[in-house]
N, C-alpha and C positions, 0 to 999 in steps of 0.2 A: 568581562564575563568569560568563564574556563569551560570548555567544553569538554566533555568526561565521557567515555566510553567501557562497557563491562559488557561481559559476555557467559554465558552458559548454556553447556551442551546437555541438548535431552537426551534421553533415557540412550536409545537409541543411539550407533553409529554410522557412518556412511557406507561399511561395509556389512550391517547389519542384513540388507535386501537388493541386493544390487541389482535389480529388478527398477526400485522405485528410484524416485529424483532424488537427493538431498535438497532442500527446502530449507532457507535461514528461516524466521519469522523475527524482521526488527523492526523494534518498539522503540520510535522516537517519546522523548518525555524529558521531564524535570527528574524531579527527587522520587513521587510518588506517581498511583494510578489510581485511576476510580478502580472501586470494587468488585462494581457492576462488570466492567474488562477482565478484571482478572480472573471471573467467575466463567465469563466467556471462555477467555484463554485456556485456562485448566481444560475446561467440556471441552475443547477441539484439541487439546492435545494426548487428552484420554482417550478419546477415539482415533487416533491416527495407529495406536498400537505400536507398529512392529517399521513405521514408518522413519526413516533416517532425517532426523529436522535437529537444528539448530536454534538458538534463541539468543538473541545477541538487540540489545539495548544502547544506545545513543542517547546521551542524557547532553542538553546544552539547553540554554533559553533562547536561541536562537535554532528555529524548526531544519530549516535548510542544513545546518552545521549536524543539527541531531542526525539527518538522513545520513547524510554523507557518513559520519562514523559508522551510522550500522550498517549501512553498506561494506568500510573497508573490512569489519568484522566478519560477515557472512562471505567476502570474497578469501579472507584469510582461513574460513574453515571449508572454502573449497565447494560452496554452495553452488548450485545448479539453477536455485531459482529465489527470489528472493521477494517474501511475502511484506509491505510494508502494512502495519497495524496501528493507527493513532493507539493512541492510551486511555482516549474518549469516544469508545465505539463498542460497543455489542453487538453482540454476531454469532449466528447458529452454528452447532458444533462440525457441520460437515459443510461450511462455508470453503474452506481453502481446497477439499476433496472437488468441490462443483466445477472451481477457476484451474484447478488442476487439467481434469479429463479434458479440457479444449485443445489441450498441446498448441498455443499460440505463445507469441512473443508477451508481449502486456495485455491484459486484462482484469479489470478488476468491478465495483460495483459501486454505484454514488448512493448519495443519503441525502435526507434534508438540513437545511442551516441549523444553530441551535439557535439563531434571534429569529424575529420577524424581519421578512416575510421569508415563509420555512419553505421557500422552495427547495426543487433539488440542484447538488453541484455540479458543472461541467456542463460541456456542450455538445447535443447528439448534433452526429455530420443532417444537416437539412436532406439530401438526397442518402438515403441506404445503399449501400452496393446491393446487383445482384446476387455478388458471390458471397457474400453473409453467412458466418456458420448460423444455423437455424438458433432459433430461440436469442443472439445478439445484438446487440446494437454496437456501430460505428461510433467514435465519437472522436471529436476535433481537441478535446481537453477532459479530462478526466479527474477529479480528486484524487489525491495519494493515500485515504487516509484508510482503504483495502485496497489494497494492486499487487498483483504478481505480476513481477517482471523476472524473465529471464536472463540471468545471467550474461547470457551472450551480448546481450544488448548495450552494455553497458562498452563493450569495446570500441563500440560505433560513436561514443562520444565522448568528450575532452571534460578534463577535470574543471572545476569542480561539478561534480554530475548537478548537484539539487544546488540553485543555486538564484536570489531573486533578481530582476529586470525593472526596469524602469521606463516605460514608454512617456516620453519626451513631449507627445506631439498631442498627446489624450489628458497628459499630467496625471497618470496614475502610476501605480506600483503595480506589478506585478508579479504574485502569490508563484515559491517554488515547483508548484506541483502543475500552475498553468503553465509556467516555464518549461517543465521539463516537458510538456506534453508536446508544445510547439516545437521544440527538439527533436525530440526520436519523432517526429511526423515528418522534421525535415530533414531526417535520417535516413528515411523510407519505412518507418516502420506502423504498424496500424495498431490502435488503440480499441478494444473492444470493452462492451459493458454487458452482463447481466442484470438485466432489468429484473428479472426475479428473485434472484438473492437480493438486487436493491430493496425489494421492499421487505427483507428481515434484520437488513443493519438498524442499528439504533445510534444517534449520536447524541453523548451525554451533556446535560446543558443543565444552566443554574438560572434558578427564578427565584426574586426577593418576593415572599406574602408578606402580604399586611392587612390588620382590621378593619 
């Protein structure tokens, strides 16, 4: 399997506002995306305006390899903050402005499974700190598939950043994104969620009808 990487700069450049962050936004995937994304995608990068963002795409059949490329993509255009976006996810046009104004390390927002049973992904810490920005939630694991992560964070950990695990002792596998969260927590770093932009993602899922 060849893993493939492509990139394109929005409208925008870094010296456009030097005011705001530069923001990659990459899109792990195959060849194509639902429509439904793309129709997201557009809406939030319409309203960003005048903002300096990036758009750089990771294409591999293997998720973890896809992250990693748009990773070295967005750190090659000198990103500040790097939005990751499955390709099967819908999301309101002023979704990444919300996880912006926190000024935190990582944070981002879970959604439910597409099979049964449709709970949602990740795991809130059982005890909340006190020191909580208002309106957040702590969390011990988080989905990848909206997360802004900060740049900087990435220098705190060893290649390959997305990368799966195998617990031995459970006999299960374990999913990049739980990985990665176990990492930057034993990084020192803290994983936050918006539980209310959670309940505006959509994740796109396929159902056979029959007669």
């Amino acid at each position: 399997m060849i893993a493939q990487a492509s990139s394109d700069v929005g409208a925008a450049t870094p010296s456009a506002s030097p005011k705001l962050p530069h923001v990659a936004i990459a899109i792990p995937c195959g060849t194509m995306v639902h429509a439904d994304f793309a129709v997201s995608l557009g809406s939030m990068m319409h309203s960003l305006g005048e903002m300096p963002m990036s758009i750089v795409v990771g294409k591999s059949s293997i998720v973890a390899d896809a992250r990693n490329l748009g990773l070295e993509y967005a750190q090659k255009y000198g990103a500040e903050y790097v939005l990751f976006i499955d390709s099967d996810m819908t999301f309101p046009k002023d979704a990444l402005l919300k996880l912006l104004v926190r000024q935190v390390d990582i944070i981002g927002a879970t959604y439910s499974r597409r099979t049964a049973p449709f709970h949602f992904l990740g795991d809130i810490l059982p005890e909340q700190p006190a020191d909580a920005p208002k309106g957040l939630l702590e969390m011990s694991r988080i989905p990848t598939g909206f997360l802004l992560i900060k740049a900087t964070v990435f220098d705190k950990l060893r290649k390959p950043y997305f990368r799966f695990r195998v617990d031995e002792e459970a006999g299960v596998n374990i999913g990049e994104d739980f990985d990665f969260s176990d990492r930057v927590r034993a990084a020192g770093f803290r994983i936050w969620c918006d539980p209310y932009l959670s309940k505006e993602l959509g994740h796109i899922g396929e159902q056979s009808f029959k007669l």
